[in-house]
N, C-alpha and C positions, 0 to 999 in steps of 0.2 A: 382475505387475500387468496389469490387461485396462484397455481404454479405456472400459469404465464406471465404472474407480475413478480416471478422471482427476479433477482438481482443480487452482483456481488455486495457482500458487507450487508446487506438485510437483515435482521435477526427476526427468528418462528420460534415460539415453540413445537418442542418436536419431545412424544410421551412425557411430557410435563416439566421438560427443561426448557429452558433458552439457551437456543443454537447460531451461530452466525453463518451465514452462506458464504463457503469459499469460494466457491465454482458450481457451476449448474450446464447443464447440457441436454437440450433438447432431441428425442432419439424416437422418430416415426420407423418400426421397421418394415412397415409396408405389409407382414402376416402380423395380425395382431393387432392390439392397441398405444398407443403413443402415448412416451412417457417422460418425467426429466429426469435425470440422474443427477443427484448434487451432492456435493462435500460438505457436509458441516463442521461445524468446533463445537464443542459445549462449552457455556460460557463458564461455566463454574469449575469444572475437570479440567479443561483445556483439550480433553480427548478429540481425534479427528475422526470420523468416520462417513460411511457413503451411505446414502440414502437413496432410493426411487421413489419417486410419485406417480401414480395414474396424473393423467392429462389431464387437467380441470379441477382438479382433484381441489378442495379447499384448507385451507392450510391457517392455524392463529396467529397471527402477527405479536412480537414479544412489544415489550414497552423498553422503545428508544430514544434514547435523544443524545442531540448531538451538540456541544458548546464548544467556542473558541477557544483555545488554551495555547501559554506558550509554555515553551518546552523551556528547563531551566537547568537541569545537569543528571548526570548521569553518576552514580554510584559503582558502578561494576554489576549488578544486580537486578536493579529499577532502578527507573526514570520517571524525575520526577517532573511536575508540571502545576502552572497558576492561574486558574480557573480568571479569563479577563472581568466577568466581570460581578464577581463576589471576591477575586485575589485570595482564593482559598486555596490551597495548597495541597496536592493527593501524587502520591508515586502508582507507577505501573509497572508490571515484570520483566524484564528486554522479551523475554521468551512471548510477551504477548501482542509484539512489537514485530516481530519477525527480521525481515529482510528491509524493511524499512526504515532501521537505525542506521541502514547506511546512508540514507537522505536526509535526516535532521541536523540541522546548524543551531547551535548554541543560538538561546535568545528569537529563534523563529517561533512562528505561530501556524498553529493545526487543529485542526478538528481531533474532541477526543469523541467517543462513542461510550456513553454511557446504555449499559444494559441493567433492568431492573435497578436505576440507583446507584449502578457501581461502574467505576470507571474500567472499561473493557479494551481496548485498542485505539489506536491513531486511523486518523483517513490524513493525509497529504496532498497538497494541491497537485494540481493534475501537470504542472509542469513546475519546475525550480529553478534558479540560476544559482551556477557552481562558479567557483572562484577555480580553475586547474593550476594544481602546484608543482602539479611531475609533470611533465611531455617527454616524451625522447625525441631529437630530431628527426625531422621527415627526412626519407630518401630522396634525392634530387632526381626527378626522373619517374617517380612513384605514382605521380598526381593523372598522367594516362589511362591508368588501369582502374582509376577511382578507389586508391587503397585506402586505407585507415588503419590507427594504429590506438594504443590503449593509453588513455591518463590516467590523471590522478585526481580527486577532485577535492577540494577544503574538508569532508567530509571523511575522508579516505577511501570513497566508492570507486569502483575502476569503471572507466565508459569509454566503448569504443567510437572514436571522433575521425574526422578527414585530417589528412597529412598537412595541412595548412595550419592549424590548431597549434598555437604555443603556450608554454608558461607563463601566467599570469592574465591571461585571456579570462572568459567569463562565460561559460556555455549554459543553453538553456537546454537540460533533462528531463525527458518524457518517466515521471516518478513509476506509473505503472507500468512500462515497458523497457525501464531502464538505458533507455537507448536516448541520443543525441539527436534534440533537434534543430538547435540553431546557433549560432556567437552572439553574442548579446553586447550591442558596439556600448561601450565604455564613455 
């Protein structure tokens, strides 16, 4: 693999770990040579750090894979999960989980990421439907200025929605960008 086929959630190794790509960023500065700059994690530390590449540069790919699992409860700790289809049974660290525990529903199914063998992180579908159980009322008169105001969702993740949006509605959430994108008719 060269550093133009990076991508979030990839894993390289990098000095003879396996690293996951948090972010990457292509940076020509016009004096000089064009380079990426990327975030990694180590899978094993959990360490985060920044890395550059020369452009082109060729880079090992770790050994991943990726199986369907649902998510089955949470401990306060890890979270555990049952491999669909050997129904085997492995927990993950929340800490490895990040900001994305705020999008798992009891009982849903995700992609785990397995690095070298061992169960490393979640990927989530690219978009979810939320049950909203807080709304506050819209202002009467609010819906001009195109406002929005903040719920709550089965989940307990806060999303900022349009003043129309009530309790007990069903929106559907952009999981990577956290943001609202549609009602989702019932």
């Amino acid at each position: 693999m060269i550093t133009s086929d990076f991508k979030k959630g990839v894993a390289i190794k990098y000095n003879g770990d396996t690293c996951l790509i948090l972010s990457y960023d292509f940076v020509n500065p016009g004096k000089g040579t064009a380079f990426t700059r990327t975030k990694l994690k180590n899978a094993k530390s959990g360490k985060i750090f920044e890395v550059s590449f020369r452009s082109g540069e060729s880079i090992e790919e770790a050994q991943v894979e990726y199986r369907r699992c649902q998510y089955l409860y949470n401990d306060g700790t890890d979270m555990t999960y049952m491999d669909n289809t050997n129904y085997e049974q492995f927990t993950l660290p929340i800490e490895n989980i990040g900001e994305m525990i705020d999008y798992i529903v009891d009982g849903s199914e995700v992609v785990v990421v397995f690095i070298d063998g061992n169960p490393f992180t979640i990927q989530l579908p690219a978009k979810m439907n939320f049950k909203v159980i807080d709304a506050p009322a819209g202002t009467k008169g609010d819906t001009a200025t195109g406002g929005s105001k903040q719920v709550t969702v089965e989940t307990g993740a806060k999303v900022n929605v349009p003043l129309f949006i009530k309790e007990g509605d069903v929106i559907k959430v952009n999981t990577d960008t956290k943001e609202y994108v549609e009602r989702v008719a019932q």
